[in-house]
C-alpha positions as CSV (number, residue, x, y, z in Angstrom):
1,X,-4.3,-25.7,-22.0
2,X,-1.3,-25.4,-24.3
3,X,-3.2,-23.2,-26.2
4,X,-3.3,-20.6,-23.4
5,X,0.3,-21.0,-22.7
6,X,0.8,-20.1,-25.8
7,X,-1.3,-17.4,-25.6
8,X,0.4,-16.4,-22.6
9,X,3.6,-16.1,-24.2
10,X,2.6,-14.2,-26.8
11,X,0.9,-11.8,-24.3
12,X,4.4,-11.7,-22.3
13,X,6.5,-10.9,-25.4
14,X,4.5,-8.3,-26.6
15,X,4.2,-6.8,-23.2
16,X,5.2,-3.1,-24.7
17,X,2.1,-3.0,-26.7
18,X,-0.6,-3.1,-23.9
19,X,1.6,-0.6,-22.1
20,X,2.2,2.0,-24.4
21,X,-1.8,2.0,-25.4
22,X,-2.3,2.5,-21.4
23,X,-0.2,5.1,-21.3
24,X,-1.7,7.2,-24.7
25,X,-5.8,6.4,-22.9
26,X,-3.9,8.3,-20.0
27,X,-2.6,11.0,-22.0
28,X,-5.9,11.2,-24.1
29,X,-7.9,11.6,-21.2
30,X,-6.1,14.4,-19.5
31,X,-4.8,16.0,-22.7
32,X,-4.8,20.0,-22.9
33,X,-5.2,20.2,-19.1
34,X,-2.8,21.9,-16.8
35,X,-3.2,19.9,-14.1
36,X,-3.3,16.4,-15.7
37,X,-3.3,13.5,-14.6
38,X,-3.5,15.0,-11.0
39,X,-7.2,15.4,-11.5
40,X,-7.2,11.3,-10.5
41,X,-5.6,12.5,-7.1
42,X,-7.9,15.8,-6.5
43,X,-11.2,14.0,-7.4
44,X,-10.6,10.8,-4.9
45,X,-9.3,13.4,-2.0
46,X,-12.2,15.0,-2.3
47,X,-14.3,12.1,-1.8
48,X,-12.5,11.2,0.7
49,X,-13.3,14.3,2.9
50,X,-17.0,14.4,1.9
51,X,-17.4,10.6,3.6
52,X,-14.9,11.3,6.5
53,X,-17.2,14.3,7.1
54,X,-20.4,13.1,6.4
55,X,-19.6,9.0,8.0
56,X,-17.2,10.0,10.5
57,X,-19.7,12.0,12.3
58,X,-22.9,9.7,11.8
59,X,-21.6,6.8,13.1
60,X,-19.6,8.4,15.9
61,X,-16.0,7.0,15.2
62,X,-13.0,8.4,15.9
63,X,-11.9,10.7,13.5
64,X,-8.1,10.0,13.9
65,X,-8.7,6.3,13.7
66,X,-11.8,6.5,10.6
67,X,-10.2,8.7,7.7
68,X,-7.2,6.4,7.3
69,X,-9.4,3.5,7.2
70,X,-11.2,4.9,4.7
71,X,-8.5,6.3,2.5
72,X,-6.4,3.1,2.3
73,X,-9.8,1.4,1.7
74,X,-11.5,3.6,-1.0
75,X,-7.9,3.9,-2.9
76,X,-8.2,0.2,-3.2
77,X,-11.7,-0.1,-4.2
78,X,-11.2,2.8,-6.7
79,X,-8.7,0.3,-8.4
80,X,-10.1,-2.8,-8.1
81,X,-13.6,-1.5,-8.7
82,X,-12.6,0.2,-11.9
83,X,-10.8,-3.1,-13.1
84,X,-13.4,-4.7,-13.0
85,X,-16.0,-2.7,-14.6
86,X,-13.3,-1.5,-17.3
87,X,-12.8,-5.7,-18.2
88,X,-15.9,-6.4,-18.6
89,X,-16.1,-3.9,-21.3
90,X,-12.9,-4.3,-22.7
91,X,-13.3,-6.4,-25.7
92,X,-16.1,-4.9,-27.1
93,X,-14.1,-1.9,-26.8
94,X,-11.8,-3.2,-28.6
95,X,-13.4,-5.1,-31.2
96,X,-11.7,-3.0,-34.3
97,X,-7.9,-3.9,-32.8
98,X,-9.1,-7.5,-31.7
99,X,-10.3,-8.3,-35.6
100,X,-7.7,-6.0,-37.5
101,X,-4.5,-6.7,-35.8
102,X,-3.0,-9.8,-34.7
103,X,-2.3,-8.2,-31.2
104,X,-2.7,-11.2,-28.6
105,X,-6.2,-11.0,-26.7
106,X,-4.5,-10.9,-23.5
107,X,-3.1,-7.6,-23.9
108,X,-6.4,-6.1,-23.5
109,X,-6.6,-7.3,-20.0
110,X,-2.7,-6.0,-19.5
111,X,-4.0,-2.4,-20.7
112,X,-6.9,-2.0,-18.5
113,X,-4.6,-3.4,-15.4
114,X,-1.6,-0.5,-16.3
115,X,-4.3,1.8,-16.7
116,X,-5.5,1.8,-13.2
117,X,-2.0,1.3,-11.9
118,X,-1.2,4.5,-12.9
119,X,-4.0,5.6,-11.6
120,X,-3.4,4.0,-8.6
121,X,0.1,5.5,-8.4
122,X,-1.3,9.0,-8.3
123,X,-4.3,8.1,-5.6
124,X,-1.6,7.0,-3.3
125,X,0.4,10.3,-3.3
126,X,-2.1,10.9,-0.5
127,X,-1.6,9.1,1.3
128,X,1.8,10.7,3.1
129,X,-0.6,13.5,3.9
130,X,-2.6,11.5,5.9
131,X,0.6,10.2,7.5
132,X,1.5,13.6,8.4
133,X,-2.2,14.8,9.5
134,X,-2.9,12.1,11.3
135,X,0.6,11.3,13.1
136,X,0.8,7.3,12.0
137,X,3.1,5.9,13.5
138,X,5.1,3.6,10.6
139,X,7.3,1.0,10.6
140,X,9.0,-1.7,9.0
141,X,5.2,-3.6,8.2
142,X,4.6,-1.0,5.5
143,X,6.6,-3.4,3.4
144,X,3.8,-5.3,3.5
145,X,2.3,-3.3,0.2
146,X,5.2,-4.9,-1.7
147,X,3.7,-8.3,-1.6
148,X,0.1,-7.0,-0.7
149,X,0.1,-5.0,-4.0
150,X,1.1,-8.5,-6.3
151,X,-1.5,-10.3,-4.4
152,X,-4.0,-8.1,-5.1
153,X,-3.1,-7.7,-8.8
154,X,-3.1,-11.4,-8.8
155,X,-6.2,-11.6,-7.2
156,X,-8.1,-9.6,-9.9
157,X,-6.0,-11.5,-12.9
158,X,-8.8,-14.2,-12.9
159,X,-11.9,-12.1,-12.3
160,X,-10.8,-9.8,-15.3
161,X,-10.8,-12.5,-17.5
162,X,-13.6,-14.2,-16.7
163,X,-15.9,-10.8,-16.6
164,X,-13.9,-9.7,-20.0
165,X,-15.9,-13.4,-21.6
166,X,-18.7,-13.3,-20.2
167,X,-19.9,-9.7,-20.2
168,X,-18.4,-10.4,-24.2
169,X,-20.7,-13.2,-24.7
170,X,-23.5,-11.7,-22.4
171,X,-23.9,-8.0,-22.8
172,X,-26.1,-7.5,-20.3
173,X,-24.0,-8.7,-17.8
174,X,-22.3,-5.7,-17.5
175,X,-25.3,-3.6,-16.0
176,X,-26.0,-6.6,-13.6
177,X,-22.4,-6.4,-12.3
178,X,-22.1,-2.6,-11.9
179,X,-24.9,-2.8,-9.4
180,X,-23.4,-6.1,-7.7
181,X,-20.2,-3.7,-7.3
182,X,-22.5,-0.6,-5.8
183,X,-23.8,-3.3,-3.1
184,X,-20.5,-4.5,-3.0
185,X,-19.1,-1.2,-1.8
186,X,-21.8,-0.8,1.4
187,X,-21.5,-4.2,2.6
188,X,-17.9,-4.0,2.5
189,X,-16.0,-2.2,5.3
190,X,-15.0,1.0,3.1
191,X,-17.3,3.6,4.7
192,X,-17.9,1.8,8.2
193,X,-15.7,-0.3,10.7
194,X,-15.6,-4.0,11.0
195,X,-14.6,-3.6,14.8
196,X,-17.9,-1.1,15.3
197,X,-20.1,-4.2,14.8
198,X,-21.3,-6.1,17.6
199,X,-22.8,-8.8,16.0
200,X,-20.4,-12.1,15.7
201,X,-22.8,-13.3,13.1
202,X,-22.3,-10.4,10.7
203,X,-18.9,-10.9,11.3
204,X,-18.8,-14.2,10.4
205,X,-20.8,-13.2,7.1
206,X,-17.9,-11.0,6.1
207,X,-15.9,-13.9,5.3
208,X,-17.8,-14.7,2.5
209,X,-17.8,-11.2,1.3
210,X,-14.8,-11.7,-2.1
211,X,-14.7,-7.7,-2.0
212,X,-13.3,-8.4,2.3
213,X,-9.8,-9.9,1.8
214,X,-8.1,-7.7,-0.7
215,X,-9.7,-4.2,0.7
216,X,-8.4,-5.8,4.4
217,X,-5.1,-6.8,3.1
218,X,-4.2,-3.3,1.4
219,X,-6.1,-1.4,4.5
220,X,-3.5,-3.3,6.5
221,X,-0.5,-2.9,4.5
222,X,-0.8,1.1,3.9
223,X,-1.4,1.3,8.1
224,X,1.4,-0.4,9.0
225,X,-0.2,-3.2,11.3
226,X,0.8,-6.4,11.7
227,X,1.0,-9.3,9.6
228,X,-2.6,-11.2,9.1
229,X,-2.1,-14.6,8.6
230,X,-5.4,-15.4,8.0
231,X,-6.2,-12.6,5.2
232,X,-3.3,-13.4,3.4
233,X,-3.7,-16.8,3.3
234,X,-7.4,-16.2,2.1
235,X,-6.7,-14.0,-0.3
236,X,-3.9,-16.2,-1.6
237,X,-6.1,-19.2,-2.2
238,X,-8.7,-17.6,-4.0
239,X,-6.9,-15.7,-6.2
240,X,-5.3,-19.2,-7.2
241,X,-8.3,-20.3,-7.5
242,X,-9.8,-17.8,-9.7
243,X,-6.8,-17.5,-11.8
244,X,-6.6,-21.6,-12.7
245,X,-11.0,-20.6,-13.2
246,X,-10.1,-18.3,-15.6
247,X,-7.3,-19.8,-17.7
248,X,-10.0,-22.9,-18.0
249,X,-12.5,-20.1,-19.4
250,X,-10.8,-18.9,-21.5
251,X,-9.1,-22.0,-23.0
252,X,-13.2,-23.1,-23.9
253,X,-14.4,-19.3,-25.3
254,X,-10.8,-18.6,-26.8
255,X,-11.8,-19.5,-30.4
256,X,-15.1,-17.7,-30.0
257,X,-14.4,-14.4,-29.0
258,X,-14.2,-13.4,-32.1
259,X,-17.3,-14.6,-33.4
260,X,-19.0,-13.1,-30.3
261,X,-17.8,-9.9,-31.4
């Protein structure tokens, strides 16, 4: 384990580097186009309207009540999901930089997280629209997101590095976890309501659902409702968990990423 404390404060002193190579994958992506990085904000606001449309009339729910559900809920997926995916691809996209340069491995993880954040950052810009549309009623729970926000980056911390090792030492890991994230998505209550279930044992099944708590917690935080002791107690302990998973990972595989390369 000292090893990965080291590692660790390598990672926090050189901080700048994972943040500036976020930053220029942002600019890259969106370079030449007159709308930028706005795209992000257009493309999930669409989405947004197609499923309000599409689920809010299928399953009968209110309307008023539905599209902020969803939009506090896909905005969190659309970051955690792309995390997720985006670590367990990250070292073999950066194999060049991780055998060239003596940048620590850690920072690779650090670029895909400020990646999404700004990202994230630009999918929340509508959510004052739906405010405004909707006529929520906020108060002084939407400081929830403060803490909300670092437990759910903390919550993904441990999953990131674990994915990032073993979709590294497994490559076909990858493919099986993009389609545990697509079943992920429908049996997680993104497009459809908890409370429209009747079933208590379905329910109960949710709480072994990983994707529940963090989409829950943010859900709640955005909407202003009132403090969950249970979810964020949850989500608390298993993003502990994970993290202490992941630091004990890495410490074994540490030495043979690079070989695995």
């Amino acid at each position: 384990m000292h090893a990965v404390l080291k590692e660790l404060s390598l990672t926090l002193k050189a901080i700048h580097i994972p943040i500036i190579l976020a930053n220029q994958d942002i600019a890259a992506r969106y370079k030449r186009s007159k709308i930028g990085a706005f795209w992000i904000t257009i493309n999930i606001a669409v989405f947004i309207s197609v499923l309000s449309f599409v689920f809010g009339n299928l399953m009968n729910n209110r309307i008023e009540v539905f599209v902020p559900m969803l939009a506090t809920a896909l905005i969190t997926w659309n970051f955690l999901s792309n995390i997720l995916m985006e670590s367990s691809k990250i070292f073999i996209d950066s194999k060049s930089m991780i055998l060239e340069t003596n940048v620590p491995i850690l920072s690779h993880i650090i670029r895909v997280f400020w990646r999404n954040i700004i990202i994230l950052m630009h999918n929340i810009l509508i959510l004052p629209f739906i405010y405004i549309i909707f006529k929520i009623e906020l108060n002084f729970n939407i400081l929830q997101v403060i803490p909300a926000s670092i437990i759910l980056v903390l919550y993904l911390i441990g999953p990131a590095i674990i994915l990032s090792i073993i979709c590294l030492r497994f490559r076909d890991f990858a493919n099986i976890f993009e389609n545990i994230l697509q079943i992920g998505f429908y049996l997680t209550p993104i497009i459809w309501m908890l409370d429209s279930i009747n079933s208590i044992t379905v329910k109960n099944i949710m709480y072994f659902n990983p994707f529940f708590y963090p989409i829950t917690l943010m859900q709640n935080s955005f909407l202003s409702k009132n403090f969950d002791e249970f979810i964020y107690i949850n989500t608390s302990i298993i993003s502990i968990f994970l993290l202490i998973l992941s630091l004990y990972i890495f410490s074994y595989s540490r030495k043979r990423l690079a070989f695995w390369l």
